[in-house]
N, C-alpha and C positions, 0 to 999 in steps of 0.2 A: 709713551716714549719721547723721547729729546725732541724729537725729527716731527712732534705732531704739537709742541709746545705753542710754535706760531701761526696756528691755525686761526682764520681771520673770521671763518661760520662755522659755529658750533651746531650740533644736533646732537641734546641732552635727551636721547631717547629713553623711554619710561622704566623707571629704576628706582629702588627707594633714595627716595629726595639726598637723605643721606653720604649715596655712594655717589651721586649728581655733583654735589657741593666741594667734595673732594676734588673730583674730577676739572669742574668748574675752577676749582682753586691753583690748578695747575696752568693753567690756563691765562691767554688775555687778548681773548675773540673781541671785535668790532662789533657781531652779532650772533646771540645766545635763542634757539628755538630748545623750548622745554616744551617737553612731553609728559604726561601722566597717565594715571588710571584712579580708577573712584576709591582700592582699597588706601592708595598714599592722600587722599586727600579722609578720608577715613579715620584710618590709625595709623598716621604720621604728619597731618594735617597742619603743626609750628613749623615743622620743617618743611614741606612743600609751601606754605607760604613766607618762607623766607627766601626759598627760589624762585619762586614768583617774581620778590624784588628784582631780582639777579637778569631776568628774562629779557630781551626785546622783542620775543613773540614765544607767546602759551597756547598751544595745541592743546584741544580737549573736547569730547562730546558734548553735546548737548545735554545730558543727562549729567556728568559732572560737572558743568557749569551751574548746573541748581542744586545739586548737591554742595558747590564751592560757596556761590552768593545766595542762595535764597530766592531767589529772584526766578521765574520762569519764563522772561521773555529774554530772547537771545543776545537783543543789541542792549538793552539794560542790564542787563547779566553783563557782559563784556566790555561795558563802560565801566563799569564797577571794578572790575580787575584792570583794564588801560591805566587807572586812578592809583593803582598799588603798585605801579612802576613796567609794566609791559607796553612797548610801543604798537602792538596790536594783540589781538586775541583771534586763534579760529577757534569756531565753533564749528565743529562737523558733527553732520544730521544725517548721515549713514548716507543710504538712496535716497534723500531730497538735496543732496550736496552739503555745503558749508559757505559759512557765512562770516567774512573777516568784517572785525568791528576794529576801528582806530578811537580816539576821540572826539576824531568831527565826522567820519565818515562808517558809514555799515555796506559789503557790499558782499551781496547773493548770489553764490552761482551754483546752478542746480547740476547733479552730477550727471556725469554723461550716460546715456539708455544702454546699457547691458544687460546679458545675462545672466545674474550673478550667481558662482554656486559656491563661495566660502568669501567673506567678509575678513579674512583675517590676512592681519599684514593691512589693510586700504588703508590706515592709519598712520603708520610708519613711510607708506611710500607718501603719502600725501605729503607729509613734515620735509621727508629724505630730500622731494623733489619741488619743494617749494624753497627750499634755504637753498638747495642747488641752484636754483634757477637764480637766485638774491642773488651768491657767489657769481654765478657765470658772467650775467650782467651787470652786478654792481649797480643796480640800481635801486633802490626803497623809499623814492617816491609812491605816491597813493597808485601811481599809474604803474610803475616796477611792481606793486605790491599785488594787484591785483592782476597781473601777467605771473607772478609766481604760483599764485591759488588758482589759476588756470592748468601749470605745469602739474600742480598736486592732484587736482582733481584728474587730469588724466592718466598721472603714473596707478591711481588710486583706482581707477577703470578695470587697468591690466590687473591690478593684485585682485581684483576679487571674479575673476571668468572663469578659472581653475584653483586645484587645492594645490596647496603649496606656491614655486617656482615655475610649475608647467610653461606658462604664460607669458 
């Protein structure tokens, strides 16, 4: 809609790349958090690497990180993508936490100790609540950045202690 044209943080939650680009194209965000999954890097893989360009932060597993670069270590894997135009990369490691890689910096924070009994959604809050946290404070410094991955990691807490929205 009109009214969401000058949105200043985007969160291009997991979608084919396709419907991403459009959307992005309406668009003219200050900063861009892309989201994926393994089958868009898969069987749609020009087009999620051309969002990639688009990005200033790419949210992805661990396991699609090696599936993206080849590479199985996390901060060389995510250097490799910083390199194709993302001003960071998370790498989320389920229940060992996640891991934002910049260009000069990789920094680890392990998730917080729950109970976990569904995993689904930790991913989305993670994104939802780390580009929130950018937006609130405006700030994306290394130090604002890793105050965000703190936000995520805890929204990511709550999504995974009950199924669904319980929580």
């Amino acid at each position: 809609p009109e009214s969401a044209r000058d949105a200043r943080y985007v969160l291009l939650a997991n979608t084919d790349p396709a419907v991403q680009s459009r959307a992005l194209d309406q668009l003219r965000p200050d900063v861009v958090l892309l989201d994926t999954m393994d089958q868009w890097i898969r069987e749609r893989r020009r087009a999620f690497e051309a969002m990639v360009v688009r990005a200033t932060f790419l949210s992805l597993n661990e396991r699609e990180l090696v599936q993206l670069t080849g590479e199985r270590d996390v901060v060389a894997a995510g250097r490799l993508l910083v390199g194709r135009g993302p001003r960071a990369v998370i790498a989320k490691g389920g229940e060992r936490g996640a891991t934002l890689v910049t260009r000069d910096v990789a920094y680890a924070l392990p998730a917080y100790p729950v109970a976990a009994v569904d995993p689904t959604g930790a991913g989305d809050a993670l994104a939802g609540a780390f580009i929130g946290r950018l937006a609130r404070n405006e700030r994306a410094s290394d130090v604002g950045l890793r105050d965000a991955l703190a936000a995520g990691m805890a929204a990511a807490s709550f999504a995974v202690v009950s199924f669904g929205v319980e929580a």
